[in-house]
PDB file of N, CA, C and O in Angstrom, chain B, residues numbered from 101:
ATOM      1  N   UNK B 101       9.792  -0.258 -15.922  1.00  0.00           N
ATOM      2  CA  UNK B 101       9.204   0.929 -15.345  1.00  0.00           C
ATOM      3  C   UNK B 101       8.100   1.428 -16.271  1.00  0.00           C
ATOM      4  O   UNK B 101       8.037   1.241 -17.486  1.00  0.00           O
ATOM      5  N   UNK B 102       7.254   2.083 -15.513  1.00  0.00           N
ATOM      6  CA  UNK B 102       6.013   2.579 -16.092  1.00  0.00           C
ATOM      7  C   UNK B 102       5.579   3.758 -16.160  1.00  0.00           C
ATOM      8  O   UNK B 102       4.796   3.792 -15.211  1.00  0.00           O
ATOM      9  N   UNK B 103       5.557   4.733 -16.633  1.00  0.00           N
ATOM     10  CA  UNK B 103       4.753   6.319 -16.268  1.00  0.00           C
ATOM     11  C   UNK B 103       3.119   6.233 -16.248  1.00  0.00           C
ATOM     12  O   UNK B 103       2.283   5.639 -16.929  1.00  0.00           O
ATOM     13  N   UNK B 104       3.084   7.093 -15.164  1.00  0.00           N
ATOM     14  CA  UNK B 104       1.883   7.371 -14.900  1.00  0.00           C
ATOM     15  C   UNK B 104       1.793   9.087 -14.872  1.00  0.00           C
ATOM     16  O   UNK B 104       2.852   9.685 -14.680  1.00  0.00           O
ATOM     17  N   UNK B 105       0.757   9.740 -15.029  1.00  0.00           N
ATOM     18  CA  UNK B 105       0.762  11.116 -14.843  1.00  0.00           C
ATOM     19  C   UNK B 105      -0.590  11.083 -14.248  1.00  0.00           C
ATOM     20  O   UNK B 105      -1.598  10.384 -14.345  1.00  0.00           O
ATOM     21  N   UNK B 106       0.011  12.684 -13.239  1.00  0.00           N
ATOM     22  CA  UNK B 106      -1.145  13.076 -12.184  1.00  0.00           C
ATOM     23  C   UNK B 106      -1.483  14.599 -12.317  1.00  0.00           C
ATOM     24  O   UNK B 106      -0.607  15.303 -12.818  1.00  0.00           O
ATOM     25  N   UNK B 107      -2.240  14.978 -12.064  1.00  0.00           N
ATOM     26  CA  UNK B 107      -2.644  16.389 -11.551  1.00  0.00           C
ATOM     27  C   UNK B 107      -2.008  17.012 -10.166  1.00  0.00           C
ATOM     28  O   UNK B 107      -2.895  17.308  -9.365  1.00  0.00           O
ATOM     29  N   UNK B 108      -0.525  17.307  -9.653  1.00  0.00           N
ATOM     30  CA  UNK B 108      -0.663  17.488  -7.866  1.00  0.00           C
ATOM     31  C   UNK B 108      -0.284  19.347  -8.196  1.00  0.00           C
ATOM     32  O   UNK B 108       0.503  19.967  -8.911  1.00  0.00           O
ATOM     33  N   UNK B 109      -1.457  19.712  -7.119  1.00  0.00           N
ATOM     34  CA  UNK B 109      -1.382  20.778  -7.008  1.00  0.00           C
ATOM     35  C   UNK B 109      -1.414  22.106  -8.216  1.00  0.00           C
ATOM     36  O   UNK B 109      -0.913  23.229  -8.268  1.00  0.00           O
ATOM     37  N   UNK B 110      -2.608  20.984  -9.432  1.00  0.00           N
ATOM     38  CA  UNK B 110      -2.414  22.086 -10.221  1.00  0.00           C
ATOM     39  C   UNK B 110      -1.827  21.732 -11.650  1.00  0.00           C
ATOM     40  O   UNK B 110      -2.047  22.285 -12.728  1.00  0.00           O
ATOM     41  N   UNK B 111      -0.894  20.488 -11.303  1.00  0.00           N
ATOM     42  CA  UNK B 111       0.271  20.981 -12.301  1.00  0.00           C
ATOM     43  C   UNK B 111       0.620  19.151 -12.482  1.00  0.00           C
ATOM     44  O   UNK B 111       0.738  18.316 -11.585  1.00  0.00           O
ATOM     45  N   UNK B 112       0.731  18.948 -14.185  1.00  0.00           N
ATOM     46  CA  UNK B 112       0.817  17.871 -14.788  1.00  0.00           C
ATOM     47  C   UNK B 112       2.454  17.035 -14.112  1.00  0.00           C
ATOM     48  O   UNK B 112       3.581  17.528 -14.152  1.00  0.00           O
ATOM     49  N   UNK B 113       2.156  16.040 -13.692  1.00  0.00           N
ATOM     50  CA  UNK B 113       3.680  15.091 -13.320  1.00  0.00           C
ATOM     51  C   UNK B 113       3.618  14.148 -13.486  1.00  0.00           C
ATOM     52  O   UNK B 113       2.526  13.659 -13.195  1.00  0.00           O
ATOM     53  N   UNK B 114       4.791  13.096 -14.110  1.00  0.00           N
ATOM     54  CA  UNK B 114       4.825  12.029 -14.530  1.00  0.00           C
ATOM     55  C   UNK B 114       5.161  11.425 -13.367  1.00  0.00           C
ATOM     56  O   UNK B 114       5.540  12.119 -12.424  1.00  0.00           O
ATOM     57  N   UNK B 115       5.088  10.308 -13.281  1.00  0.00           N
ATOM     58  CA  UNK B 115       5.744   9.081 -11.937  1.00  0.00           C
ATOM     59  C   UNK B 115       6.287   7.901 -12.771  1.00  0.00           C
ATOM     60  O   UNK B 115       5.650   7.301 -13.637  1.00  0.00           O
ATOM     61  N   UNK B 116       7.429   7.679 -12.422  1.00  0.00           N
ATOM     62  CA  UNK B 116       7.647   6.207 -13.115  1.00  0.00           C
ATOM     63  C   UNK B 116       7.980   5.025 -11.667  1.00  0.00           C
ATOM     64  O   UNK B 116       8.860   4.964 -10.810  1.00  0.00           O
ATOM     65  N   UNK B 117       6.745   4.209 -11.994  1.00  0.00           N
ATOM     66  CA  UNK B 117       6.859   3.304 -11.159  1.00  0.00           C
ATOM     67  C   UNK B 117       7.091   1.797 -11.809  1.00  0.00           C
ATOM     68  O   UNK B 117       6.989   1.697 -13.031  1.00  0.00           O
ATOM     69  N   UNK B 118       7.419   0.552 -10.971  1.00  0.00           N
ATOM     70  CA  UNK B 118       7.136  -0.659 -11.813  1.00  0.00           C
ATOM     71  C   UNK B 118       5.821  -0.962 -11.714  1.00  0.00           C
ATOM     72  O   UNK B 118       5.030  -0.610 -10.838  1.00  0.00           O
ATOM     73  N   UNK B 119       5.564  -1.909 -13.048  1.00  0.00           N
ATOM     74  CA  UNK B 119       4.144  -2.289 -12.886  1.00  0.00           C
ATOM     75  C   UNK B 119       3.370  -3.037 -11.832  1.00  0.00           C
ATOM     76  O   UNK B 119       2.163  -3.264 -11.916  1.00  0.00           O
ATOM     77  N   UNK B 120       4.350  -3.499 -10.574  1.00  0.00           N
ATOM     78  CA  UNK B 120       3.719  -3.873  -9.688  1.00  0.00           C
ATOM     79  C   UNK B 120       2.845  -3.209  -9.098  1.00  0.00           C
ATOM     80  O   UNK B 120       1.620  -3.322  -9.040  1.00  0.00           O
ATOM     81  N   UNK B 121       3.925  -2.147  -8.440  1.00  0.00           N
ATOM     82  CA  UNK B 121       3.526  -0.736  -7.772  1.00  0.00           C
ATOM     83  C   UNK B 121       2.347  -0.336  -8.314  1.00  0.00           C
ATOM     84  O   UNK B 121       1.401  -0.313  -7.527  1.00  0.00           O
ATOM     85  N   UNK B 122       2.144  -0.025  -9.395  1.00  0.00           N
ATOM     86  CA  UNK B 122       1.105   0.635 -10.253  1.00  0.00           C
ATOM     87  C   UNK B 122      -0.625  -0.135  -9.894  1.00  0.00           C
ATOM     88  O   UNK B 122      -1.664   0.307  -9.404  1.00  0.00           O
ATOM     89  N   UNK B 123      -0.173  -1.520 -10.469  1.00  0.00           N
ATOM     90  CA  UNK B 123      -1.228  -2.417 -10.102  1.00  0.00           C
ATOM     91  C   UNK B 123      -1.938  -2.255  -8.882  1.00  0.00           C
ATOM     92  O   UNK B 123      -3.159  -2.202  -8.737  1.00  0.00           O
ATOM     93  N   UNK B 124      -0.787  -2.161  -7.770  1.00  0.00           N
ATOM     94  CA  UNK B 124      -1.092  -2.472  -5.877  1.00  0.00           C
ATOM     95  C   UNK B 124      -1.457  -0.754  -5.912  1.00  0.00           C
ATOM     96  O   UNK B 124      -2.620  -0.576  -5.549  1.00  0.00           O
ATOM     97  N   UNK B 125      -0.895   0.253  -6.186  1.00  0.00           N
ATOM     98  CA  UNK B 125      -2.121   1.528  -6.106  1.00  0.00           C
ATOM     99  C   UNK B 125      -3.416   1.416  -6.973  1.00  0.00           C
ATOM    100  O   UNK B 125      -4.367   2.181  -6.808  1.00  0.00           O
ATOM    101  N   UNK B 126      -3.402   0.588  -7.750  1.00  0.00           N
ATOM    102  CA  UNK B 126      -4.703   0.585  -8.336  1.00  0.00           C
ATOM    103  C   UNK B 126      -5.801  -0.069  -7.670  1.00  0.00           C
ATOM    104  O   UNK B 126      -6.972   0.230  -7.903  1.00  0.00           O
ATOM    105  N   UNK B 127      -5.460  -0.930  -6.872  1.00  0.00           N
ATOM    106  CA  UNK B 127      -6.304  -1.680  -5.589  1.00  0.00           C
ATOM    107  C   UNK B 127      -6.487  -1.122  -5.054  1.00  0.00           C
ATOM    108  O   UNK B 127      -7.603  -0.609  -5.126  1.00  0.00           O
ATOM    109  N   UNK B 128      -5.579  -0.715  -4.044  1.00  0.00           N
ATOM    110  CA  UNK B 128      -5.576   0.235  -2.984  1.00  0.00           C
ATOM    111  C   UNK B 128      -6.993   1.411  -3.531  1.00  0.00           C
ATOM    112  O   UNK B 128      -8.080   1.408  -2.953  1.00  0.00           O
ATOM    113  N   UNK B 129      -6.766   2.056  -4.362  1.00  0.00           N
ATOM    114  CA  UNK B 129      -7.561   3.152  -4.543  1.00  0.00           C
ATOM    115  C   UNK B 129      -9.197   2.502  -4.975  1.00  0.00           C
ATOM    116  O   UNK B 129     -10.205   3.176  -4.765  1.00  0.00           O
ATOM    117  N   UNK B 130      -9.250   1.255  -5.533  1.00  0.00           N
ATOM    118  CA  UNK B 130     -10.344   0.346  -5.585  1.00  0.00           C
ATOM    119  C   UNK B 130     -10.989   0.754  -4.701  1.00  0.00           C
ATOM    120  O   UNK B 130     -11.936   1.537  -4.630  1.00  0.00           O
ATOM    121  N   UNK B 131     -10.107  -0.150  -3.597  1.00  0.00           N
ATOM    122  CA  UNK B 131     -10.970  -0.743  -3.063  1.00  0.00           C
ATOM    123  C   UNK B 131     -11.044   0.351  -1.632  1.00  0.00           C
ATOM    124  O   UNK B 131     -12.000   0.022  -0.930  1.00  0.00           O
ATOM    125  N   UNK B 132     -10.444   1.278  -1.186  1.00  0.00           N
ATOM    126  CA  UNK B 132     -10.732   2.539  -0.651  1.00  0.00           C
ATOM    127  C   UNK B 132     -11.885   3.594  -1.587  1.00  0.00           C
ATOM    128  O   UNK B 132     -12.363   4.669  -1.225  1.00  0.00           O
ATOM    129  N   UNK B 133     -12.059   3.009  -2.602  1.00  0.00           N
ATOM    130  CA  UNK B 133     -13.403   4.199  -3.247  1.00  0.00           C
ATOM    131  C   UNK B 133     -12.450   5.683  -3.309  1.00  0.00           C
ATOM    132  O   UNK B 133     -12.907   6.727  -2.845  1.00  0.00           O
ATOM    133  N   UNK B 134     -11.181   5.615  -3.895  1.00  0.00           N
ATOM    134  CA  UNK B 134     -10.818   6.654  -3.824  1.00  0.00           C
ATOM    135  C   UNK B 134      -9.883   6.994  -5.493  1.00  0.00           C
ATOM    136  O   UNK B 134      -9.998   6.194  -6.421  1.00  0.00           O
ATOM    137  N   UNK B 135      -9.105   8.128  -5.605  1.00  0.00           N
ATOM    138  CA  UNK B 135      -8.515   7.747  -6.718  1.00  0.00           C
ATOM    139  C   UNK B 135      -7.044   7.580  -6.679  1.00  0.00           C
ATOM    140  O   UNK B 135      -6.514   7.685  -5.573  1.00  0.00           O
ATOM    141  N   UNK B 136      -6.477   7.394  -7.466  1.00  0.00           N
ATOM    142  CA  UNK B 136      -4.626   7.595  -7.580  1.00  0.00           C
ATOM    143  C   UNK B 136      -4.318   8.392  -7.407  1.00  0.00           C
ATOM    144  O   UNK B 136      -3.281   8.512  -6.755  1.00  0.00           O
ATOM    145  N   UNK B 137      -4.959   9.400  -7.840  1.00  0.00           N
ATOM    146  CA  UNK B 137      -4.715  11.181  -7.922  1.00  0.00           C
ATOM    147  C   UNK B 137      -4.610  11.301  -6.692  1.00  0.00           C
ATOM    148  O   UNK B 137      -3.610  11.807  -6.181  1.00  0.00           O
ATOM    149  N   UNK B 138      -5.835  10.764  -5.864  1.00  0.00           N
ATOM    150  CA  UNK B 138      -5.949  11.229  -4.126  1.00  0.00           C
ATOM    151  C   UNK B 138      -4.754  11.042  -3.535  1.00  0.00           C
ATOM    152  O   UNK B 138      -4.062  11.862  -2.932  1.00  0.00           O
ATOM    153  N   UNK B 139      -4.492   9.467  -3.835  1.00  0.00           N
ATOM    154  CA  UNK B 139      -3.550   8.722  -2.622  1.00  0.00           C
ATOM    155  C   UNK B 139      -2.292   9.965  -3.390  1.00  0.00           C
ATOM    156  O   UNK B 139      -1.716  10.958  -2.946  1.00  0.00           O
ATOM    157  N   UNK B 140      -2.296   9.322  -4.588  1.00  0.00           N
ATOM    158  CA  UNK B 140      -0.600  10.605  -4.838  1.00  0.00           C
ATOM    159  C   UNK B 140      -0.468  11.853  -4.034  1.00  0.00           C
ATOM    160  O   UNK B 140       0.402  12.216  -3.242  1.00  0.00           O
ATOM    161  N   UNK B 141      -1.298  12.273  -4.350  1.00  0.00           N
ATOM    162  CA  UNK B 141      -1.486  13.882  -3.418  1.00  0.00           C
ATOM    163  C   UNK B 141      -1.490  14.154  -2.023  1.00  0.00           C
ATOM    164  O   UNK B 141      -1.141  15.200  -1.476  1.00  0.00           O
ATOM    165  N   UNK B 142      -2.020  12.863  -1.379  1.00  0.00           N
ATOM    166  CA  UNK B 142      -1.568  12.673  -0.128  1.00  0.00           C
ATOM    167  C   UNK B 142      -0.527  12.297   0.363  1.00  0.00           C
ATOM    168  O   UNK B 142      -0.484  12.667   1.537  1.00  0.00           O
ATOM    169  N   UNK B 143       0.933  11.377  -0.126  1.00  0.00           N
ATOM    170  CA  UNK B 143       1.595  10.932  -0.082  1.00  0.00           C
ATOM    171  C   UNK B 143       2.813  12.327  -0.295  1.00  0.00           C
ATOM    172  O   UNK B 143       3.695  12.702   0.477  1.00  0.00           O
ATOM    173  N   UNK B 144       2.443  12.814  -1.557  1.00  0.00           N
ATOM    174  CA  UNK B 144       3.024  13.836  -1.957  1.00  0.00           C
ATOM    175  C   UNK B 144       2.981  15.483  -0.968  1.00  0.00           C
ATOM    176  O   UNK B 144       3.714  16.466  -1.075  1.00  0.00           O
ATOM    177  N   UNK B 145       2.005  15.269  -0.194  1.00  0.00           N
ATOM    178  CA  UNK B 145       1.810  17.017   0.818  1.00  0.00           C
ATOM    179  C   UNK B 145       2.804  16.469   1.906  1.00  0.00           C
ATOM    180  O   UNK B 145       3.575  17.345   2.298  1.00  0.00           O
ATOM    181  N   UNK B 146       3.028  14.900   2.654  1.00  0.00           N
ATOM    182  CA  UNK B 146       3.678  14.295   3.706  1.00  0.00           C
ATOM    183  C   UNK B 146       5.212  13.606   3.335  1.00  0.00           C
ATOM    184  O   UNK B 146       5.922  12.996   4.134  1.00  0.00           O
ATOM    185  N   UNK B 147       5.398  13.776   2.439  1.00  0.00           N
ATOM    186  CA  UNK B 147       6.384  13.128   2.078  1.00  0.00           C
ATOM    187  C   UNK B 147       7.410  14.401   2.994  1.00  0.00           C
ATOM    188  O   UNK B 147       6.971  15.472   3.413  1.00  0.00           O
ATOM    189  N   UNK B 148       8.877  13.885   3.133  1.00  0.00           N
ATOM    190  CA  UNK B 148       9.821  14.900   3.357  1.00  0.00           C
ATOM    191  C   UNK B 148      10.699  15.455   2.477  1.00  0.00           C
ATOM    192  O   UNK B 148      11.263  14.681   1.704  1.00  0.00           O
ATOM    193  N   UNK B 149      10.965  16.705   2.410  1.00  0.00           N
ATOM    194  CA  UNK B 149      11.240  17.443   1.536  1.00  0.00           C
ATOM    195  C   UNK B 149      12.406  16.899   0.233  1.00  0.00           C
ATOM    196  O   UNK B 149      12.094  16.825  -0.955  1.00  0.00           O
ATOM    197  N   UNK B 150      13.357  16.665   0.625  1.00  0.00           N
ATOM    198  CA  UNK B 150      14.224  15.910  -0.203  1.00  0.00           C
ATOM    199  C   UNK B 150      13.781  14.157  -0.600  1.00  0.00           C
ATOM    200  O   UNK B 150      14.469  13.397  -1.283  1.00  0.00           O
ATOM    201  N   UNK B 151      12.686  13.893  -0.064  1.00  0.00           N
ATOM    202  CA  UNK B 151      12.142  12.446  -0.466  1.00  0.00           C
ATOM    203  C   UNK B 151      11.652  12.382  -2.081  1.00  0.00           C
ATOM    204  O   UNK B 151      10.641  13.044  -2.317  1.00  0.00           O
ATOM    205  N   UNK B 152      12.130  11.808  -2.987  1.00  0.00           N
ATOM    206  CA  UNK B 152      11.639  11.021  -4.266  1.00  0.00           C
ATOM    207  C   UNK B 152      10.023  10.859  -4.180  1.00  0.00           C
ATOM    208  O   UNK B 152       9.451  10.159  -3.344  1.00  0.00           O
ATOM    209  N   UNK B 153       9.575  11.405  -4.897  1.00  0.00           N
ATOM    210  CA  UNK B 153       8.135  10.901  -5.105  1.00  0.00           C
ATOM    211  C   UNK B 153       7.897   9.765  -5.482  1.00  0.00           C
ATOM    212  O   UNK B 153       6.848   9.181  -5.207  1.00  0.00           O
ATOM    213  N   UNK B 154       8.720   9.336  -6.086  1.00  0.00           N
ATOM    214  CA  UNK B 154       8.287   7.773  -6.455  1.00  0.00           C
ATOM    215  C   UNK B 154       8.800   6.785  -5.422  1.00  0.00           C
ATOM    216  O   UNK B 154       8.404   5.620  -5.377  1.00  0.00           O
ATOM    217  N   UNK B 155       9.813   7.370  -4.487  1.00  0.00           N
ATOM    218  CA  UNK B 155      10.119   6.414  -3.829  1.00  0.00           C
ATOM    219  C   UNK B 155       9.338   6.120  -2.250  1.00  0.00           C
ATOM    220  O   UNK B 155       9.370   5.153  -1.488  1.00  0.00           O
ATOM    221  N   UNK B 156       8.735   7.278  -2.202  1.00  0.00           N
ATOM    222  CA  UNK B 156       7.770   7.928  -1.127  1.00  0.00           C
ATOM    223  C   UNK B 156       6.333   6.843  -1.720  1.00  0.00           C
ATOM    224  O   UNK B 156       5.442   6.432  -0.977  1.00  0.00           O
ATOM    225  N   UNK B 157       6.377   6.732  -2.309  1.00  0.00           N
ATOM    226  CA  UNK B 157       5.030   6.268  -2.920  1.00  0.00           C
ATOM    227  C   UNK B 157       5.132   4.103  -2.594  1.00  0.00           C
ATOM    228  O   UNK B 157       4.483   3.220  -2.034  1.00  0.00           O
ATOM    229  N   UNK B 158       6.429   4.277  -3.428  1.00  0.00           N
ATOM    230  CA  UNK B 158       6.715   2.857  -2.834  1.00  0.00           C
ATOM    231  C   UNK B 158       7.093   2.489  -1.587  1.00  0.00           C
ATOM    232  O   UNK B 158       7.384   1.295  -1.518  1.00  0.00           O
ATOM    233  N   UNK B 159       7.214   3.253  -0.324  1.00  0.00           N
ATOM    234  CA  UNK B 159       7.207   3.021   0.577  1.00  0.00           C
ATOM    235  C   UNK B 159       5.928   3.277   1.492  1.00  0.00           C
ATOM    236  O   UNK B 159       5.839   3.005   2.690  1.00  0.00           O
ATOM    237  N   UNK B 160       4.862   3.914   0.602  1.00  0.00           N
ATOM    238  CA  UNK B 160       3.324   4.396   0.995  1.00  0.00           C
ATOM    239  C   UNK B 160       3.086   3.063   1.071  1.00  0.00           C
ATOM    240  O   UNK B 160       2.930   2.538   2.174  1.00  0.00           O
ATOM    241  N   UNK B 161       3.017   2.221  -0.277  1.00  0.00           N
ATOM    242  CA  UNK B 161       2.355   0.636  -0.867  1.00  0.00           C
ATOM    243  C   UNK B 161       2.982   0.027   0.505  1.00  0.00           C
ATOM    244  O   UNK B 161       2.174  -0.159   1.415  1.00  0.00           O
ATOM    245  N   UNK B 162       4.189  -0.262   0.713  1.00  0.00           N
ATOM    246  CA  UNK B 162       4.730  -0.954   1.479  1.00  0.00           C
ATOM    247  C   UNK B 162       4.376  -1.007   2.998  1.00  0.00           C
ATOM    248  O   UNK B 162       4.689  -1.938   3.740  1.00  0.00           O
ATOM    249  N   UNK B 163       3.918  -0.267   3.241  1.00  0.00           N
ATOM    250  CA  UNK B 163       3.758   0.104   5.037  1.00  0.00           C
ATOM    251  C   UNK B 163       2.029  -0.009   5.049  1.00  0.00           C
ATOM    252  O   UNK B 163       1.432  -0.425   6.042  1.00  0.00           O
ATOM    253  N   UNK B 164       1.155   0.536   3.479  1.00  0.00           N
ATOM    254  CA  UNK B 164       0.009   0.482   3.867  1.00  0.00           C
ATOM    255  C   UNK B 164      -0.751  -1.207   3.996  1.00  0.00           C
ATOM    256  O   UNK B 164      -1.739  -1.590   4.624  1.00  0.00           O
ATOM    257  N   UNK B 165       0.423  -2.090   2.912  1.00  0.00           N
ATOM    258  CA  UNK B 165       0.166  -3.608   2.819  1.00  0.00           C
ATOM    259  C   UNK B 165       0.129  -4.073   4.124  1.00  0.00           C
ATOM    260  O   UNK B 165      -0.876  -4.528   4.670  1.00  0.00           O
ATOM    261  N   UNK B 166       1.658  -3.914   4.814  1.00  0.00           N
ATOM    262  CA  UNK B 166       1.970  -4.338   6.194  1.00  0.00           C
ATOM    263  C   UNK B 166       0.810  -3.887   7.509  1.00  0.00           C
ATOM    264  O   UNK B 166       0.374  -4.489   8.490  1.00  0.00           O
ATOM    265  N   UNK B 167       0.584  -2.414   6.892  1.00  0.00           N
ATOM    266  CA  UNK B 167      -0.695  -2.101   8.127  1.00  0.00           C
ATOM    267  C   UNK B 167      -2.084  -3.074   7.575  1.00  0.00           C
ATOM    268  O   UNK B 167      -2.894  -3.356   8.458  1.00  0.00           O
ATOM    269  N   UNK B 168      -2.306  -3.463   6.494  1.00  0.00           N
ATOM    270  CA  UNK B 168      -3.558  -4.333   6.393  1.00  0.00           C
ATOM    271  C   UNK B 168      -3.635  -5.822   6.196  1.00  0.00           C
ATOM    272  O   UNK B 168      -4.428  -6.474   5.517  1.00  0.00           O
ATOM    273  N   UNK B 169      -2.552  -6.240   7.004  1.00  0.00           N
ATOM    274  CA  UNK B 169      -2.736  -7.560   6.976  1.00  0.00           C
ATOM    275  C   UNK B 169      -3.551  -8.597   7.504  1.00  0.00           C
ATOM    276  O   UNK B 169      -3.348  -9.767   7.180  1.00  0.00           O
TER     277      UNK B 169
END
């Protein structure tokens, strides 16, 4: 596992993801011209209330791979 830290809403948060995960948002945000910060923050306003941020996130990677195949 890996930490990453973000800015959401203001306010410093760590994420611990594996380095896969980490890598495949780092594409993702590549190659969308966007940042980590973004996608986190978006993931993070839709997520449902009792949902894991990190696990919300690995299921973001997962569904956004499957939608771009």
């Amino acid at each position: 596992m890996k930490k990453i830290s973000v800015s959401l809403s203001g306010h410093q948060t760590s994420i611990s993801l594996e380095p896969e995960f980490i890598a495949e948002l780092k594409h993702i945000a590549k190659k969308n011209d966007t940042s980590i910060a973004s996608i986190i923050s978006s993931i993070d306003e839709r997520r449902a209330p009792n949902t894991n941020l990190s696990s919300a996130i690995r299921v973001w990677i997962l569904n956004h791979i499957r939608d771009n195949k």
